[in-house]
C-alpha positions in Angstrom: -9.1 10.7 24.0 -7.9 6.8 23.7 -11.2 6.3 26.2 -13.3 8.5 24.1 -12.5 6.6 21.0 -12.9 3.0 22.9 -16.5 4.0 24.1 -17.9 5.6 20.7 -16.7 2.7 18.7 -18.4 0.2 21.5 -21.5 2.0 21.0 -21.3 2.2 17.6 -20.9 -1.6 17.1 -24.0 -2.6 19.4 -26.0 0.2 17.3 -24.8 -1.5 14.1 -26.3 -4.8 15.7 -29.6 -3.1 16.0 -29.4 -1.6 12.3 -28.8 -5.4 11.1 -31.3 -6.9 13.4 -34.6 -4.8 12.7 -32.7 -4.1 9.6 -33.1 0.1 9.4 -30.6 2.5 8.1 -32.8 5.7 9.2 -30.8 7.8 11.0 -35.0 8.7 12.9 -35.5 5.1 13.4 -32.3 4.3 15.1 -32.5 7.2 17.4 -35.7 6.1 18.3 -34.8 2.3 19.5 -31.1 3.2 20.9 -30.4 7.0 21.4 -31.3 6.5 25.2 -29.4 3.8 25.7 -26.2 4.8 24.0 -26.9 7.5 26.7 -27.6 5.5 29.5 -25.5 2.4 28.7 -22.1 3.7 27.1 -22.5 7.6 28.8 -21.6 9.6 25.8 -23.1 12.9 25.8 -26.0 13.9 23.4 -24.1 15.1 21.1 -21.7 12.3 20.9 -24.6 9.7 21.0 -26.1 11.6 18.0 -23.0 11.6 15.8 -22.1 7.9 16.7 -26.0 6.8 15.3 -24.8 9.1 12.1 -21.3 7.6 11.8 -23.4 3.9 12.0 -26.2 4.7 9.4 -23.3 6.3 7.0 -21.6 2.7 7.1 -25.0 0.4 7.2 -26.3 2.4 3.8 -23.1 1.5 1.8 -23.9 -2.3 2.0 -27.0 -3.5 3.8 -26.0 -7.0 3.3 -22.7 -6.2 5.4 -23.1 -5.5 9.4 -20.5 -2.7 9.8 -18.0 -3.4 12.5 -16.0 -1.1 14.6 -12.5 -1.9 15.7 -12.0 -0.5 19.8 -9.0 2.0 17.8 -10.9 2.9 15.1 -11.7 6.2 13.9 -14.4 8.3 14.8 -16.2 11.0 13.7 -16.3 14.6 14.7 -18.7 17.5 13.8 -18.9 21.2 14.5 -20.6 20.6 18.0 -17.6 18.3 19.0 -14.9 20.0 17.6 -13.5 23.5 17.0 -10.5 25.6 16.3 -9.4 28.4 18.8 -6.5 30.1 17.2 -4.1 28.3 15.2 -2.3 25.8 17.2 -5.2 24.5 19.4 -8.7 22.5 19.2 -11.3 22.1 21.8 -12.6 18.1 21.2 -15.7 16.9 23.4 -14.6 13.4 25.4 -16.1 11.3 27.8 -15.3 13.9 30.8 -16.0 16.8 28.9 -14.7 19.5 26.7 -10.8 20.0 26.7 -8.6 22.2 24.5 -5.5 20.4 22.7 -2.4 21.4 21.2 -2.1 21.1 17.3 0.7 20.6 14.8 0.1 21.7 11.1 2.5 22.2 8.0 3.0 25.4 6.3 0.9 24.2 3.3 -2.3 23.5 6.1 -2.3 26.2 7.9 -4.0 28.4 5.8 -6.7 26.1 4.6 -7.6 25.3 7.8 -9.8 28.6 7.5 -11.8 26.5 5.0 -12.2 23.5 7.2 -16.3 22.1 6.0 -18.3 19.5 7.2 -16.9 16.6 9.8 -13.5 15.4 10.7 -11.9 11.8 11.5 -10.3 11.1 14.1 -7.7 8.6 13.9 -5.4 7.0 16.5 -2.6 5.0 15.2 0.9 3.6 16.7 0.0 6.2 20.3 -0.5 9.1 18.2 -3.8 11.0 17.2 -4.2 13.3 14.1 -7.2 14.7 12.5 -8.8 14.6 8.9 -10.4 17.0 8.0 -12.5 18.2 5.0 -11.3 21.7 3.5 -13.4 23.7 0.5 -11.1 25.2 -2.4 -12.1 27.8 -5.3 -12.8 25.7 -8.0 -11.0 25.8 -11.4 -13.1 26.4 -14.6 -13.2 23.0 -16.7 -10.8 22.5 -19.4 -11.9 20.3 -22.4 -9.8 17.5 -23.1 -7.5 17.2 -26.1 -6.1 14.0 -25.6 -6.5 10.4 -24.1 -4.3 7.8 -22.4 -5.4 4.3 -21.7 -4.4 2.1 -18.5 -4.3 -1.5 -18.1 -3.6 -2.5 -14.1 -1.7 -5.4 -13.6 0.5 -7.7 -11.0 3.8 -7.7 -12.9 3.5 -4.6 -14.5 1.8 -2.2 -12.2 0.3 -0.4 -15.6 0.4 -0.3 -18.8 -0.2 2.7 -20.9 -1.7 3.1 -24.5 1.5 5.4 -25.2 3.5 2.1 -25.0 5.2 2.6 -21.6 5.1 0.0 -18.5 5.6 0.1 -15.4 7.0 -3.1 -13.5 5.8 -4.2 -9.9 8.9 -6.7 -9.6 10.1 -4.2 -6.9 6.8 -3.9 -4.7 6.8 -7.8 -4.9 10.4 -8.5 -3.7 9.7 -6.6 -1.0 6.6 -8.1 -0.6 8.9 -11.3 -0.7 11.5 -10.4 1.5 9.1 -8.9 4.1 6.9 -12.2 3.9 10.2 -14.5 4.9 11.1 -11.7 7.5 7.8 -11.9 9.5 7.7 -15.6 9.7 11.2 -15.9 10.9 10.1 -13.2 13.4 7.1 -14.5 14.4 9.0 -18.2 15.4 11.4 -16.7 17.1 8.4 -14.7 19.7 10.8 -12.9 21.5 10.1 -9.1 23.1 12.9 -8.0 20.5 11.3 -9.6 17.8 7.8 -8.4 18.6 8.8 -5.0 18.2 10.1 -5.6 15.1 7.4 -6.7 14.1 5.7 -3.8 15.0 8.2 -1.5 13.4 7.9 -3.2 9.9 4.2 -3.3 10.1 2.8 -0.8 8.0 6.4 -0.4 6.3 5.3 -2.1 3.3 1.9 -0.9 2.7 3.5 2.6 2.7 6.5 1.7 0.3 3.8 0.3 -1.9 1.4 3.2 -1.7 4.5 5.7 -2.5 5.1 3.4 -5.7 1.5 4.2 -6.6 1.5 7.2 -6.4 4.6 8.0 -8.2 3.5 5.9 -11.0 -0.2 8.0 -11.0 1.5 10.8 -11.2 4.0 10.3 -14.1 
């Protein structure tokens, strides 16, 4: 899978030089000028050549003035001809060798909704672990009309500001932000294999303490 995701990003970056370079974000045009040699020169399959042109056109069309890049570990996309369920605790993923069936993990609140899994999925690799994203349909919920309002300033020392009168501070997020700051640089001097994984540890610890404040705050 970690091979899988190395190749389909490679190709996807030198396709993204050919979008830039004719410029073209048809998805007809670029299968024309590099579907045989994603084939020949990267050895995805058909399907897998198909959906990495896809994945590229999606990202060229959001900003033409931007050449999308693709990280070795980033995600890639999945569709119905390269991924399925079988049961409920295995998938069947198409990689560079071929088609191979995997174990899954799902919460209780998933599992059902997995029946109502539409469109593509993501697959993401992060830390030596892969997990999937995917897109589920709901029933919708009849619109209500609104009977009230509340305003929202966004700001650095207070995260927000409502028009009821209440604030909510970010001196938290940023003393962590602090602390984590002086942290990494002493870290970083030291260089150590000890400190490295530290290093790795803390990584992402912020950004998900941060994200938790968010969300919190949203939902008050």
């Amino acid at each position: 899978m970690l091979a899988t995701t190395e190749r389909v990003n490679a190709a996807c970056h030198a396709i993204a030089e050919t979008a830039c370079h004719e410029p073209t974000a048809s998805q007809a045009q670029l299968h024309h000028l590099m579907y045989r040699v994603v084939r020949e020169r990267f050895g995805l399959s058909a399907p897998m050549a198909v959906r990495a042109i896809g994945q590229v056109v999606e990202a060229y069309k959001r900003d033409k003035t931007i050449e999308p890049t693709f990280r070795p570990h980033g995600a890639i996309v999945y569709d119905d001809r390269l991924l399925s369920g079988k049961g409920v605790d295995r998938v069947s993923m198409l990689t560079l060798p071929g088609r191979i069936r995997l174990p899954s993990v799902r919460g209780a609140y998933h599992a059902p909704r997995l029946r109502r899994v539409r469109g593509q999925a993501d697959l993401r690799y992060r830390e030596g672990t892969f997990s999937l994203a995917v897109v589920v349909g709901c029933a919708g919920t009849p619109p209500r009309p609104p009977d009230d309002g509340l305003g929202v300033d966004r700001g650095m020392v207070n995260i927000a500001a409502d028009s009821d009168g209440d604030t909510y501070s970010g001196t938290h997020v940023n003393g962590l932000r602090t602390r984590h700051a002086k942290l990494r640089q002493r870290l970083q001097k030291r260089g150590t294999k000890s400190a490295k994984r530290l290093l790795k540890k803390w990584r992402r610890k912020e950004a998900r303490f941060a994200a938790d404040v968010n969300h919190r705050i949203a939902k008050q």
